[in-house]
C-alpha positions as CSV (number, residue, x, y, z in Angstrom):
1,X,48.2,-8.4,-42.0
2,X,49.6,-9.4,-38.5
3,X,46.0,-7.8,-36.9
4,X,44.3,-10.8,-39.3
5,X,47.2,-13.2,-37.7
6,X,46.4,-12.4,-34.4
7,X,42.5,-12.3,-34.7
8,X,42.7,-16.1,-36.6
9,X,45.6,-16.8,-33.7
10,X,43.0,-16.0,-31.2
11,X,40.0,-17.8,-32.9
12,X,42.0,-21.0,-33.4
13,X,42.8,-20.9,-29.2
14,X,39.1,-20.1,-29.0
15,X,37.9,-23.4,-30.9
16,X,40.8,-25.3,-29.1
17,X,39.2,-24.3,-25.9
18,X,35.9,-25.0,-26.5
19,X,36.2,-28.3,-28.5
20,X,38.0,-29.1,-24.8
21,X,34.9,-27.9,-23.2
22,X,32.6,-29.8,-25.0
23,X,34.5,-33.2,-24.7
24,X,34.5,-32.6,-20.8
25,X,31.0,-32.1,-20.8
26,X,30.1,-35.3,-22.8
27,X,32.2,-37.0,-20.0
28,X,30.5,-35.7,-17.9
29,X,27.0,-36.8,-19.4
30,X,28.5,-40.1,-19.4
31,X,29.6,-40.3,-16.3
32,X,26.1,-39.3,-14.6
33,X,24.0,-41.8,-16.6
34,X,26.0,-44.4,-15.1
35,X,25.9,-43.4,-11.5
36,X,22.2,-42.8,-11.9
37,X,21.5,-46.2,-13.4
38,X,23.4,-48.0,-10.6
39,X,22.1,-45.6,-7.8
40,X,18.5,-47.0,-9.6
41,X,20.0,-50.6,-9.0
42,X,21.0,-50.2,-5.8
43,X,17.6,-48.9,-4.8
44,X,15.6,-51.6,-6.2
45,X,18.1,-54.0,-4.3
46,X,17.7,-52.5,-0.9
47,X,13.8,-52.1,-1.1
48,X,12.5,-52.8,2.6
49,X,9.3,-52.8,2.2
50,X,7.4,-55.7,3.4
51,X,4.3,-55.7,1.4
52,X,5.3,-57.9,-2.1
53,X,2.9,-55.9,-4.1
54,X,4.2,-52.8,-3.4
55,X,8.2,-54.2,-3.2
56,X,7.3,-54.8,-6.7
57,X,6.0,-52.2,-7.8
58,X,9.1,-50.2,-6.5
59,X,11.6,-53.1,-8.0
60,X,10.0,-52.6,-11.0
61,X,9.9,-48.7,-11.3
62,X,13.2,-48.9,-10.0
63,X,14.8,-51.1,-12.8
64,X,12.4,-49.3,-15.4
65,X,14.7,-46.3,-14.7
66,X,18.3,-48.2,-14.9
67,X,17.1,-49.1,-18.0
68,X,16.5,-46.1,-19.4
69,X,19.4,-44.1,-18.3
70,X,21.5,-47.3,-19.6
71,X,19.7,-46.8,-22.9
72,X,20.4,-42.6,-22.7
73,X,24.3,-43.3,-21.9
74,X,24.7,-45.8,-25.0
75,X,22.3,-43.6,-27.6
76,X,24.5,-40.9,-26.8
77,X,27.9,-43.1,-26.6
78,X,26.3,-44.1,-30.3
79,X,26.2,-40.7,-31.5
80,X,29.0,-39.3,-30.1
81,X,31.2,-41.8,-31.4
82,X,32.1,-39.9,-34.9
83,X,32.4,-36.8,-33.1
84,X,35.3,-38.2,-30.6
85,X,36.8,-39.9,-33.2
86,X,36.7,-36.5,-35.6
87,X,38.1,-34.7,-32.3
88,X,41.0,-36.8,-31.6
């Protein structure tokens, strides 16, 4: 009986750790869509080149990927949301 204790104990600490794991990881996905989006901002802001064609072009592709890792950090915020809330 105390060998099945143990075992479940050690389980248990096992989930603990993992569901710990996984949370920091999501932060972490969080946290890099943001920076990326607004290291994408930044670029299309400071854009030097002369040519307005091209400057847009680079403006454009720029902001195209803000957008989408804007869009990544709130699909997953979105989906994650029961998850945190089952968590907690």
């Amino acid at each position: 009986m105390r060998t099945e204790w143990a075992k479940s104990s050690a389980r248990a600490l096992r989930y603990k750790e993992e569901v710990a794991i996984v949370c920091q990881e999501m932060y972490r996905v969080m946290a890099t869509f943001t920076h990326r989006a607004s290291t994408w901002l930044k670029k299309a802001e400071s854009i030097s080149e002369t040519d307005p064609f091209i400057r847009e072009g680079v403006e454009a592709f720029a902001r195209d990927q803000a957008g989408m890792y804007t869009s990544l950090r709130e699909k997953f915020s979105d989906q994650w949301a029961d998850a945190v809330k089952h968590i907690k």
